[in-house]
ZADO-1210 file (C-alpha; in nm, 4 decimals, padded with zeros to 6 digits):
<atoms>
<atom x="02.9360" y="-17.8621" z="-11.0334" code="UNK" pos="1"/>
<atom x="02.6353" y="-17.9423" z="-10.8037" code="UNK" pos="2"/>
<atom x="02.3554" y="-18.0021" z="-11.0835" code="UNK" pos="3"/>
<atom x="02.0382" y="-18.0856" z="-10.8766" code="UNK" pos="4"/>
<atom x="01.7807" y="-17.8621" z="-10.7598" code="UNK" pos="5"/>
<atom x="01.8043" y="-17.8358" z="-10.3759" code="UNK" pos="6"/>
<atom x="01.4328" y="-17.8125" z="-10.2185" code="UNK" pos="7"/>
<atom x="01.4360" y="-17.4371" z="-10.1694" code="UNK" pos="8"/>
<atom x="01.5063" y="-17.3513" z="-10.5218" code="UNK" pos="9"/>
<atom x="01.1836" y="-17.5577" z="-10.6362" code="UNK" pos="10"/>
<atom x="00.9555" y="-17.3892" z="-10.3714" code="UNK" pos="11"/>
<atom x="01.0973" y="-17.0176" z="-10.4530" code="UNK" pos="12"/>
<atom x="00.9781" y="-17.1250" z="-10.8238" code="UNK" pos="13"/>
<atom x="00.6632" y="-17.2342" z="-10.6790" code="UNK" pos="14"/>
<atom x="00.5600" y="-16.8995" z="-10.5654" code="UNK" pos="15"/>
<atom x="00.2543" y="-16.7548" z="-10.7567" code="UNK" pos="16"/>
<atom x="00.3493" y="-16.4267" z="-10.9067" code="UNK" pos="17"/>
<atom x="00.2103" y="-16.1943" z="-11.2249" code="UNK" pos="18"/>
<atom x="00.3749" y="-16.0898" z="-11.5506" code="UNK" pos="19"/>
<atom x="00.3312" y="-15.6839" z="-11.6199" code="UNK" pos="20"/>
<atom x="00.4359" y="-15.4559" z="-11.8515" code="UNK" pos="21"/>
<atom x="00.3478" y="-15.0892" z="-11.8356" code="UNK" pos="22"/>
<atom x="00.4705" y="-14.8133" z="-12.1325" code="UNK" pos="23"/>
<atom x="00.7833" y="-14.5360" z="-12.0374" code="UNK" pos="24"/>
<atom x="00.9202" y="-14.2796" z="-12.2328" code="UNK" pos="25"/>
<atom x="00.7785" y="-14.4918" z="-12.5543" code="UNK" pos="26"/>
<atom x="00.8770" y="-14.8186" z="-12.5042" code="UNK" pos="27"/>
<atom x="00.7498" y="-15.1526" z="-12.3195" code="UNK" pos="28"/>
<atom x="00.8656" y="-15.2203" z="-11.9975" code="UNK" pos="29"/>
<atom x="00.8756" y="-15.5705" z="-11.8837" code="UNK" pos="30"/>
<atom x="00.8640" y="-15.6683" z="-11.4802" code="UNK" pos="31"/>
<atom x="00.7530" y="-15.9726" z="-11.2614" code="UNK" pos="32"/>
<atom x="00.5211" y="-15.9002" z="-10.9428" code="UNK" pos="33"/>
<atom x="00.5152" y="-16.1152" z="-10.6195" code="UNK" pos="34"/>
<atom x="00.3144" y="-16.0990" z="-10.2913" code="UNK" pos="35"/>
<atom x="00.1056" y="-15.8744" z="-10.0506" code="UNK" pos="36"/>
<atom x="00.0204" y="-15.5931" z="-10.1657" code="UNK" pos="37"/>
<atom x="-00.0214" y="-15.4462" z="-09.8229" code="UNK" pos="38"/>
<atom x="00.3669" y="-15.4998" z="-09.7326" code="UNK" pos="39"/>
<atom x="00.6365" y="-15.2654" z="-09.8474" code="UNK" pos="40"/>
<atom x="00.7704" y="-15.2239" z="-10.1775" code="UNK" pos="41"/>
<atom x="01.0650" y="-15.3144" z="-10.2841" code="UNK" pos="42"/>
<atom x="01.1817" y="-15.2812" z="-10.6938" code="UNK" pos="43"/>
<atom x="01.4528" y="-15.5621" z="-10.7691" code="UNK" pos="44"/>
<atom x="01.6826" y="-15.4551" z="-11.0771" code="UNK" pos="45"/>
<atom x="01.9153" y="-15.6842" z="-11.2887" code="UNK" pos="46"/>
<atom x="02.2452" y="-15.6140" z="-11.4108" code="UNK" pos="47"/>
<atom x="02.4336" y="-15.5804" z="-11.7392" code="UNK" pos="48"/>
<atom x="02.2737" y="-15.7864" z="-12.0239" code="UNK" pos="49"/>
<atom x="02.0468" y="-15.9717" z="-11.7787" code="UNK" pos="50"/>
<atom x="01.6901" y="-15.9818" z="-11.6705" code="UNK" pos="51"/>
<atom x="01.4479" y="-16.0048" z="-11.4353" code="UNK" pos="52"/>
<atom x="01.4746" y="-16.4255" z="-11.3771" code="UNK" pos="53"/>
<atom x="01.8219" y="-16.3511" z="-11.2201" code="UNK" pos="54"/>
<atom x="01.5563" y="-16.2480" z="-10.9408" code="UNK" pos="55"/>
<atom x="01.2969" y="-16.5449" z="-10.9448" code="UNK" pos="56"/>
<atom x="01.4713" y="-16.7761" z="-10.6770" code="UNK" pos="57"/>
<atom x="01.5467" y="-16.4477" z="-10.4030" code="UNK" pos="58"/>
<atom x="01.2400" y="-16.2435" z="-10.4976" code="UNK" pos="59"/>
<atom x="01.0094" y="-16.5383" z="-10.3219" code="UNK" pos="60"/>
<atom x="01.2441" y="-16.5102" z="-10.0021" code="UNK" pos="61"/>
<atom x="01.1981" y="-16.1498" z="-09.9486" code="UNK" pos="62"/>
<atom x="00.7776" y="-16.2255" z="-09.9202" code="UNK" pos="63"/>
<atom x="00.7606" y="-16.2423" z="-09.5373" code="UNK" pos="64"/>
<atom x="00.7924" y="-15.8490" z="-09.5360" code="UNK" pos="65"/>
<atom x="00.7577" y="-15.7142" z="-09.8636" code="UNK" pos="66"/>
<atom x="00.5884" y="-15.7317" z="-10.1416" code="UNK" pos="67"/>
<atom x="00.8169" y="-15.7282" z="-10.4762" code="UNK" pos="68"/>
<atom x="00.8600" y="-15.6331" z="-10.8438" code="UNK" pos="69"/>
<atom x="01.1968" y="-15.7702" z="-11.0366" code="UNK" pos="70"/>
<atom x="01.2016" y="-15.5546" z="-11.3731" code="UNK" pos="71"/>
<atom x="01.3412" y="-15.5989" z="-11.7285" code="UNK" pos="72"/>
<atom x="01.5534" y="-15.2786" z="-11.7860" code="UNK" pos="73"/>
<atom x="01.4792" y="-15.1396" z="-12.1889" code="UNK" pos="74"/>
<atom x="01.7382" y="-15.3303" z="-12.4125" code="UNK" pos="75"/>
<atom x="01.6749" y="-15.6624" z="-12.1961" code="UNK" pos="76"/>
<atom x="01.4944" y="-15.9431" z="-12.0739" code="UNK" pos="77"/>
<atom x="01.1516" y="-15.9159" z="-12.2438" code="UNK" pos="78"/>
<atom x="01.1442" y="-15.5036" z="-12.2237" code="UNK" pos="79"/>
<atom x="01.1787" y="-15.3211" z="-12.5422" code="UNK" pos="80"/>
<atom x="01.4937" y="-15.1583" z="-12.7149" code="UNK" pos="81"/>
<atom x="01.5497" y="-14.8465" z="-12.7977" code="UNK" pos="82"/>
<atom x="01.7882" y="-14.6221" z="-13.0422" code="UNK" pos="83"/>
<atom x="01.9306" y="-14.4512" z="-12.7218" code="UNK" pos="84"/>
<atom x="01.9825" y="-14.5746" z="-12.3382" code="UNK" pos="85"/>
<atom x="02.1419" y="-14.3521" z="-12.0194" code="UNK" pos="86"/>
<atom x="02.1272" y="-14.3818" z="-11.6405" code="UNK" pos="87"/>
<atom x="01.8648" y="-14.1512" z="-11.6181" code="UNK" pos="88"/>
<atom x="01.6462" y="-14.3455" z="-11.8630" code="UNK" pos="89"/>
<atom x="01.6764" y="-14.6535" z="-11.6634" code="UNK" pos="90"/>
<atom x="01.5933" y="-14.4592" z="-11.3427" code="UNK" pos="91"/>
<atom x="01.2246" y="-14.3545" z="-11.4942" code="UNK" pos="92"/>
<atom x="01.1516" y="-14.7137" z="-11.5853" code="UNK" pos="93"/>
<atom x="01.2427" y="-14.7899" z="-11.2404" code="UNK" pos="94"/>
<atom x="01.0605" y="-14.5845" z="-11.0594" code="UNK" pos="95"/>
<atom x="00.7262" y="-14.6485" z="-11.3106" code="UNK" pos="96"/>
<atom x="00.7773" y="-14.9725" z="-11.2288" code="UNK" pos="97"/>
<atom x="00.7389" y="-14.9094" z="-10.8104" code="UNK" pos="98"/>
<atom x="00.4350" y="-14.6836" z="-10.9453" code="UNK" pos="99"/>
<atom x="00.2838" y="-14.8835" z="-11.1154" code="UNK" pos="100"/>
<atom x="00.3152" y="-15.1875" z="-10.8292" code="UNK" pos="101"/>
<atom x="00.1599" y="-14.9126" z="-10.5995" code="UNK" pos="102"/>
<atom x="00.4318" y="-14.9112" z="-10.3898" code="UNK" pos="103"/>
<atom x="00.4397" y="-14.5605" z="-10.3134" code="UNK" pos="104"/>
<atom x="00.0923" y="-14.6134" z="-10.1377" code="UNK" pos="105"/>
<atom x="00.2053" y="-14.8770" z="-09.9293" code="UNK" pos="106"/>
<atom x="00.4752" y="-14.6514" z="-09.7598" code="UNK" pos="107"/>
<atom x="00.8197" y="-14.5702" z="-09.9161" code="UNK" pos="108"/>
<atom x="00.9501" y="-14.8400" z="-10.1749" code="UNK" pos="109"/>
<atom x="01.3100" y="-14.9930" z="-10.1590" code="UNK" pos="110"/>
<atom x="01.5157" y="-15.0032" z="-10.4775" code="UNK" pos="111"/>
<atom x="01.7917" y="-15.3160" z="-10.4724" code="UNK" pos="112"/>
<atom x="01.9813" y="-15.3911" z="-10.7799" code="UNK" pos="113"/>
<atom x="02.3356" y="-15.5913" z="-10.8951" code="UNK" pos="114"/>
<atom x="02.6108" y="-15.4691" z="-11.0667" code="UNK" pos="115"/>
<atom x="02.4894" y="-15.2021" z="-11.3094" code="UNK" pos="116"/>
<atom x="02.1431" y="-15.2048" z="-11.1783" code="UNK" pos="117"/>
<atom x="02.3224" y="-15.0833" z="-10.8415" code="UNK" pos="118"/>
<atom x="02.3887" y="-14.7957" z="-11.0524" code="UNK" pos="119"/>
<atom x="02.0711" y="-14.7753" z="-11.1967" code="UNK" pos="120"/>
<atom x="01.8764" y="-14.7771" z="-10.8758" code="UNK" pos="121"/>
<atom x="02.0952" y="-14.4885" z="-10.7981" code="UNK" pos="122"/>
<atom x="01.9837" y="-14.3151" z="-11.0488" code="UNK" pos="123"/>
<atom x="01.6061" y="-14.3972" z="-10.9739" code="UNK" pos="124"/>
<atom x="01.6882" y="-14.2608" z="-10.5916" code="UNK" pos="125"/>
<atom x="01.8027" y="-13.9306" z="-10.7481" code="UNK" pos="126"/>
<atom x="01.5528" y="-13.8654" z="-10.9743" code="UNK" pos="127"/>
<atom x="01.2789" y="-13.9312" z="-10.7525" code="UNK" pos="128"/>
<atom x="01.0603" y="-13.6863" z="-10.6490" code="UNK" pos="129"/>
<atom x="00.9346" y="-13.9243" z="-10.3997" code="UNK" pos="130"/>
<atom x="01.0717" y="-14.0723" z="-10.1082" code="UNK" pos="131"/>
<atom x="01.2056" y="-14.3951" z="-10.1101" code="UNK" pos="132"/>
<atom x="01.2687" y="-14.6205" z="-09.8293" code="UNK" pos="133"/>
<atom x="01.6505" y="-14.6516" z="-09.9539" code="UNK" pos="134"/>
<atom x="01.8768" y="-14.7950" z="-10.2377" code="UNK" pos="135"/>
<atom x="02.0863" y="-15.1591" z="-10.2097" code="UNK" pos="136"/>
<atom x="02.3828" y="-15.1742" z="-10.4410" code="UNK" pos="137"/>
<atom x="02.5003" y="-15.5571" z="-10.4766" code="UNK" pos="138"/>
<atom x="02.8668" y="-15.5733" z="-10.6168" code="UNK" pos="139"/>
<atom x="02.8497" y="-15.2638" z="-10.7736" code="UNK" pos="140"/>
<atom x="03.1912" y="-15.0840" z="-10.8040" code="UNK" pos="141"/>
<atom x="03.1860" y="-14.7397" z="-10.7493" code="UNK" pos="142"/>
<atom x="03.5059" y="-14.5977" z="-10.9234" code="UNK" pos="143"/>
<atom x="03.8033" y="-14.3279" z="-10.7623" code="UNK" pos="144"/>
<atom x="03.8544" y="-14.0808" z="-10.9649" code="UNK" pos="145"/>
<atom x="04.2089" y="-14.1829" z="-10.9835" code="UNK" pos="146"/>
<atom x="04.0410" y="-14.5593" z="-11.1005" code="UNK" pos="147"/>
<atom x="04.2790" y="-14.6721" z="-11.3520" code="UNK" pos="148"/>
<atom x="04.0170" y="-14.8666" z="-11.6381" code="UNK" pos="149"/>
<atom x="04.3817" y="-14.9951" z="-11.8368" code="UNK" pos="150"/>
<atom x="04.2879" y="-15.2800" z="-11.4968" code="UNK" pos="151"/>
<atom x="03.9093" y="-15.2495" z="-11.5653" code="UNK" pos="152"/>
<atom x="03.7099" y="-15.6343" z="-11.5983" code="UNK" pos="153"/>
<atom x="03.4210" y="-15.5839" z="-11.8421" code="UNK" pos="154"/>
<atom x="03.1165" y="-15.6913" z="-11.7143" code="UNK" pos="155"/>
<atom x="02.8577" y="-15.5834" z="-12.0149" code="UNK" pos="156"/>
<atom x="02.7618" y="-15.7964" z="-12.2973" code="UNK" pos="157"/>
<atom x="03.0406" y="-15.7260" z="-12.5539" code="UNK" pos="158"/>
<atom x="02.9230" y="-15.9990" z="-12.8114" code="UNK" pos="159"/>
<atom x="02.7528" y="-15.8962" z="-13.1057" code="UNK" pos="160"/>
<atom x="02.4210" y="-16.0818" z="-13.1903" code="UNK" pos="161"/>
<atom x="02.4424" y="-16.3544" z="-13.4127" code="UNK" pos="162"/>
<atom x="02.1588" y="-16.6226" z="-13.4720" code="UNK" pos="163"/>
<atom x="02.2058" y="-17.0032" z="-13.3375" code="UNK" pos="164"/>
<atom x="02.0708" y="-17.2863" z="-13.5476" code="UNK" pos="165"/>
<atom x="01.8781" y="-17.4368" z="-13.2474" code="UNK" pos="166"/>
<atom x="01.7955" y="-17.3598" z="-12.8427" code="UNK" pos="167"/>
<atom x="02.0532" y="-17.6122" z="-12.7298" code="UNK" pos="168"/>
<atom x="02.3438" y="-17.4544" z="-12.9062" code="UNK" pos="169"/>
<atom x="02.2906" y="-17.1140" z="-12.8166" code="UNK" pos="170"/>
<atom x="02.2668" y="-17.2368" z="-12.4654" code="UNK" pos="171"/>
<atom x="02.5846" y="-17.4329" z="-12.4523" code="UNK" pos="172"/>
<atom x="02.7604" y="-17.0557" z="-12.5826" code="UNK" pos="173"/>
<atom x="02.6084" y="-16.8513" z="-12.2175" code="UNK" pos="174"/>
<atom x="02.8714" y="-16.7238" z="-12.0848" code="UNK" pos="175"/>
<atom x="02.8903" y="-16.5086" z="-11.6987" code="UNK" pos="176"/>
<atom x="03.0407" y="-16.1691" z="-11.7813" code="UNK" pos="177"/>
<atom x="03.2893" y="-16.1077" z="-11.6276" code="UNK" pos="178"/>
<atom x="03.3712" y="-16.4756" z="-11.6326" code="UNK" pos="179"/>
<atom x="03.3772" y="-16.6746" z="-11.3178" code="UNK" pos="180"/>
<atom x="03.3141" y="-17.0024" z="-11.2035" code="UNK" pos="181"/>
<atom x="03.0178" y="-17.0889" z="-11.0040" code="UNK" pos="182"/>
<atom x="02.9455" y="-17.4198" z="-10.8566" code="UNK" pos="183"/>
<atom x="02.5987" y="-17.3651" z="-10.8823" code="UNK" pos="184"/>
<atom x="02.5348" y="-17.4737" z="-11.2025" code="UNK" pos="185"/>
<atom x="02.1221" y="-17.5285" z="-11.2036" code="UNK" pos="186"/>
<atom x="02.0899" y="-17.1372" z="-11.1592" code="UNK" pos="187"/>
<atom x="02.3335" y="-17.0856" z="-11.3992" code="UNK" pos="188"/>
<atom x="02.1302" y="-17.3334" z="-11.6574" code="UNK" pos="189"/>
<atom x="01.7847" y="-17.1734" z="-11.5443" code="UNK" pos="190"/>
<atom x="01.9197" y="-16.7848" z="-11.5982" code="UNK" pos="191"/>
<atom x="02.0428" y="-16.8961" z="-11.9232" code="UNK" pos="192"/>
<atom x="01.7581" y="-17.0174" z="-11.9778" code="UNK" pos="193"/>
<atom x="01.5453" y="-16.6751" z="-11.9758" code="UNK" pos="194"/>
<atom x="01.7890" y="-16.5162" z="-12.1678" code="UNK" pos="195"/>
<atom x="01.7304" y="-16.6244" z="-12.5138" code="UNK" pos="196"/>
<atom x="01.4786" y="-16.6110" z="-12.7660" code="UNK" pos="197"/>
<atom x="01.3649" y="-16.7099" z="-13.1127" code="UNK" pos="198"/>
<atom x="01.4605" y="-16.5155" z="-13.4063" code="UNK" pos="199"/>
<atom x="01.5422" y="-16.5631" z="-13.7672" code="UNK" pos="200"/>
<atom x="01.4697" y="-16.9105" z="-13.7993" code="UNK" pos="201"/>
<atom x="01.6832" y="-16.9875" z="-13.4623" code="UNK" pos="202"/>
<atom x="01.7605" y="-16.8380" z="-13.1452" code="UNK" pos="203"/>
<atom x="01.9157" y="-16.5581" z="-13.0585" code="UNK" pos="204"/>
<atom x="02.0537" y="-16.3362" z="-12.6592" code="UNK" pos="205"/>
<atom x="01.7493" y="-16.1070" z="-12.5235" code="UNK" pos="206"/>
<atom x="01.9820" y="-15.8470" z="-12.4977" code="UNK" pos="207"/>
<atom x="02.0504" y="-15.5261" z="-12.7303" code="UNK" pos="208"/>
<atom x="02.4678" y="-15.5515" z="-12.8006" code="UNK" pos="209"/>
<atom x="02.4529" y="-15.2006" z="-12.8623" code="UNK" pos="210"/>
<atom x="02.3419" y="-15.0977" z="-12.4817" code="UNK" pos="211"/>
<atom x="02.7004" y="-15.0666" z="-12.3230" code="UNK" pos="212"/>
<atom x="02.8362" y="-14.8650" z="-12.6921" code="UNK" pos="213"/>
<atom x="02.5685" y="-14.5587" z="-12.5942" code="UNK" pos="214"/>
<atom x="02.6182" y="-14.6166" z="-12.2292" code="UNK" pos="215"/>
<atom x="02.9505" y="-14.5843" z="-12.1935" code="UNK" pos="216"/>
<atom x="03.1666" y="-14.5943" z="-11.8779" code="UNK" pos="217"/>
<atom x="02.9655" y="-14.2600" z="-11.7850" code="UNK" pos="218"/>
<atom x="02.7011" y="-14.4346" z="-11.5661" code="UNK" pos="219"/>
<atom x="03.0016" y="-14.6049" z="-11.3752" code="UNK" pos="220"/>
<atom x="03.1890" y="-14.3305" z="-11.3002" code="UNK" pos="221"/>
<atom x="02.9450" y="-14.0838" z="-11.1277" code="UNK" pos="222"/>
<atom x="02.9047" y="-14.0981" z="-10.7466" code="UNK" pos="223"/>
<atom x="02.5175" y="-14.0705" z="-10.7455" code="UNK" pos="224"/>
<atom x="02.5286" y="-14.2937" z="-10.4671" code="UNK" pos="225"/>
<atom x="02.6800" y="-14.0473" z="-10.2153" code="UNK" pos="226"/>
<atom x="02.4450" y="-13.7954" z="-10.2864" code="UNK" pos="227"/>
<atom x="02.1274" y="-13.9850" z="-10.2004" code="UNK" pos="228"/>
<atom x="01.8715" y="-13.8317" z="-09.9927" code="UNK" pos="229"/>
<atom x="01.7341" y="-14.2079" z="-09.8543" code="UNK" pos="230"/>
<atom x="01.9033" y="-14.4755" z="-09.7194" code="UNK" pos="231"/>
<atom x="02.2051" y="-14.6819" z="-09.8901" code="UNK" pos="232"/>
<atom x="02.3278" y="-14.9854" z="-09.8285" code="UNK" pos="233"/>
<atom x="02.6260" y="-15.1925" z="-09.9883" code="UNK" pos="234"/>
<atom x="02.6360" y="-15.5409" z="-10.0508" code="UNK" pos="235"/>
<atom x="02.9595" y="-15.7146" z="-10.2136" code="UNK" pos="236"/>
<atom x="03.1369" y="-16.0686" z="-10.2689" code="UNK" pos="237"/>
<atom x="03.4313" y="-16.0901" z="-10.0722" code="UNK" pos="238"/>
<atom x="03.5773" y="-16.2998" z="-10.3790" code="UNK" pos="239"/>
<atom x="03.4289" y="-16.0544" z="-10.6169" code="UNK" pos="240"/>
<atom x="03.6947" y="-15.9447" z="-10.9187" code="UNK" pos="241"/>
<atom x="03.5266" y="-15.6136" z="-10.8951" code="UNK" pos="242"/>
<atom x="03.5136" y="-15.4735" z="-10.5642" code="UNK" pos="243"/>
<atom x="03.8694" y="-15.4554" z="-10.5048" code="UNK" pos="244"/>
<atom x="04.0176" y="-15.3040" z="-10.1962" code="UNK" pos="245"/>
<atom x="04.1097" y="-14.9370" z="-10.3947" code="UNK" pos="246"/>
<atom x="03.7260" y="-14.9296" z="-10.4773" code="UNK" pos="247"/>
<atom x="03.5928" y="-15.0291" z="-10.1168" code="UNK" pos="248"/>
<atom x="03.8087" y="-14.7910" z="-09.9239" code="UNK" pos="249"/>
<atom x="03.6724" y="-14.5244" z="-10.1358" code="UNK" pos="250"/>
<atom x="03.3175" y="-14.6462" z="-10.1561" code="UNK" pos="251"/>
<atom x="03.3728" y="-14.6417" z="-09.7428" code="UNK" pos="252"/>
<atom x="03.5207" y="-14.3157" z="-09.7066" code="UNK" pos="253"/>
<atom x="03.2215" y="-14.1164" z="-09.9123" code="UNK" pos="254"/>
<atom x="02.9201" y="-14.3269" z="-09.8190" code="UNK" pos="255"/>
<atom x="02.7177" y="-14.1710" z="-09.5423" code="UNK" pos="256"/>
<atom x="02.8326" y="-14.2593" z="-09.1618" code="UNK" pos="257"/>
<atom x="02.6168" y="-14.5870" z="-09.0740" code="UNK" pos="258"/>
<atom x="02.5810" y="-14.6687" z="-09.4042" code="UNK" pos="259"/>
<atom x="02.5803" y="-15.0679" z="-09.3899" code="UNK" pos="260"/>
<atom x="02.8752" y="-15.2512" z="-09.5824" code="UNK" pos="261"/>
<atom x="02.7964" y="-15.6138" z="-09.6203" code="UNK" pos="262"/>
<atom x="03.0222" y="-15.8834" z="-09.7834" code="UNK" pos="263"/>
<atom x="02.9003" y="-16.2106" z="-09.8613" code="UNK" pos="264"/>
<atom x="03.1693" y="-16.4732" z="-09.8200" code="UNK" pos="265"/>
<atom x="03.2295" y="-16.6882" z="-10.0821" code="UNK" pos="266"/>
<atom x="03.0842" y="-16.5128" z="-10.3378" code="UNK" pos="267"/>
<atom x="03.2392" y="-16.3051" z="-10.6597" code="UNK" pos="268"/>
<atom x="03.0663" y="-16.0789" z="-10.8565" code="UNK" pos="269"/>
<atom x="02.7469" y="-16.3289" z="-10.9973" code="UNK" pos="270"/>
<atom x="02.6265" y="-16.2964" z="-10.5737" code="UNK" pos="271"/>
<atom x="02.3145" y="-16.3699" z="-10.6625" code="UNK" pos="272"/>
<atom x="02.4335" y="-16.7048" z="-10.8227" code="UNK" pos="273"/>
<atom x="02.7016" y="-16.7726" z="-10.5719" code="UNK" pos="274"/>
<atom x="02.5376" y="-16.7365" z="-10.2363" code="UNK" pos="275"/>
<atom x="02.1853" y="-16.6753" z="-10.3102" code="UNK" pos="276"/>
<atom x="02.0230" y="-16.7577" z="-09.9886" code="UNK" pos="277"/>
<atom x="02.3087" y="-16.5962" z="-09.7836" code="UNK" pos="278"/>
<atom x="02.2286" y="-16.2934" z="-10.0866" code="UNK" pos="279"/>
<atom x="01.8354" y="-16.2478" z="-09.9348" code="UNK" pos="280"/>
<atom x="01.9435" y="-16.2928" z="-09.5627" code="UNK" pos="281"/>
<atom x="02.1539" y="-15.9595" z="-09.5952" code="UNK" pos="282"/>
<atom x="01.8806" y="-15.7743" z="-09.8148" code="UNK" pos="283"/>
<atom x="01.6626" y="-15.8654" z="-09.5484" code="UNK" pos="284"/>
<atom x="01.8477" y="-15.6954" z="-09.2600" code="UNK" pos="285"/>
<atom x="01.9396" y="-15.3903" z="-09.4148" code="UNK" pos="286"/>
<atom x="01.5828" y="-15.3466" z="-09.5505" code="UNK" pos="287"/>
<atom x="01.3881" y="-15.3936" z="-09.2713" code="UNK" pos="288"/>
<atom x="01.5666" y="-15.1011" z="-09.0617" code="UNK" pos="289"/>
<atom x="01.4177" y="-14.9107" z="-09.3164" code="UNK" pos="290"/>
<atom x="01.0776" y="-15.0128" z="-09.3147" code="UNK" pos="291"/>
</atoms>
């Protein structure tokens, strides 16, 4: 494990930014805001069970040419719960979120998110009733319908909430899901990190354990993705236990022709843990075409 902080992770950190929250569909939405507000938007979203910090050390490399706002999906990070969740849910607080940043006024916002906010951002590109630049999906599988799930890797929080005596314990229990090793253990401390809080007289995970019970494998298993009026690009780990060659050959037969396919070498599914500088480098060229 490689436990010190290499120069580019403290400056990334160092980067002034603003914490928001704006109201959707009756609940609090929690996002983080960096840079010009004169460059285009782009709306980073987090995956299953995560939040917003899994962005805090890319987010500052994607300044030079845009401005961007990483967001706390309801039933996570510092947003909300609720009693219900679905795709299309998640979409709205999306896309309030690139309102609210004003992105729509500085020209047509990006959308960029990992694993099941890939699937999310979808969603938000769908929905929209306003352009968008185009939608990134890092890692996340997009299902045949012949997909057989008896082979399927969980990647949602499947632990039920329980309280830890003290912050240290509660920490040494994080776990990646899926499980992987990653020999970047600082961002794996630091993401770990944001994702707990205090509660009952200890510490308990940000997340809602019920979010993946009402979600089901519905917002998987839709190909929202292929029917997107912007732009779409793909982003995967070549090591990644979830983009296996049965799901790229069919992600690459139905996306649209020129639609950019990027793996990131030595990376699984946790890219943005993996190979994070490598991660911004290919957000960067596929979102700048578009801008």
């Amino acid at each position: 494990m490689i436990d010190s902080h290499p120069e580019w992770f403290t400056e990334a950190l160092s980067i002034a930014k603003e914490q928001r929250s704006i109201e959707v569909e009756g609940n609090t939405i929690a996002y983080q805001k960096w840079g010009d507000e004169n460059k285009p938007g782009m709306v980073l979203v987090h995956g299953s069970g995560s939040h917003s910090h899994w962005w805090d050390f890319i987010a500052p490399l994607l300044l030079e040419d845009f401005q961007i706002s990483a967001i706390d999906l309801s039933g996570m990070g510092d947003s909300g719960h609720r009693e219900d969740y679905s795709p299309e849910l998640y979409g709205k607080e999306i896309l309030a979120v690139a309102k609210d940043s004003k992105f729509f006024e500085a020209g047509n916002p990006i959308i960029c998110g990992h694993s099941m906010g890939g699937f999310m951002s979808a969603y938000a590109g769908l929905i929209s009733d306003k352009e968008l630049g185009g939608v990134i999906m890092v890692d996340s599988p997009i299902r045949p319908p012949t997909y057989d799930y008896s082979t399927h890797v969980r990647s949602g929080p499947i632990r039920r909430i329980k309280t830890y005596p003290d912050r240290e314990s509660i920490l040494e229990r994080f776990r990646l899901t899926p499980e992987q090793e990653c020999e970047n253990d600082y961002l794996v401390r630091y993401i770990a990190e944001w994702s707990v809080k205090e509660a009952n007289n200890g510490y308990q995970w940000k997340f809602d354990d019920t979010i993946f019970d009402k979600l089901g494998f519905s917002h998987m298993t839709k190909n929202q993705a292929f029917e997107l009026k912007c732009n779409l690009g793909i982003i995967y780990g070549t090591e990644s236990n979830m983009m296996s060659e049965e799901i790229l050959s069919f992600i690459r037969e139905n996306v649209p022709e020129g639609t950019p396919m990027v793996p990131i070498e030595k990376a699984a599914h946790h890219v943005l843990l993996d190979q994070p500088l490598k991660l911004a480098e290919a957000i960067k060229k596929i979102a700048k075409k578009w801008i």
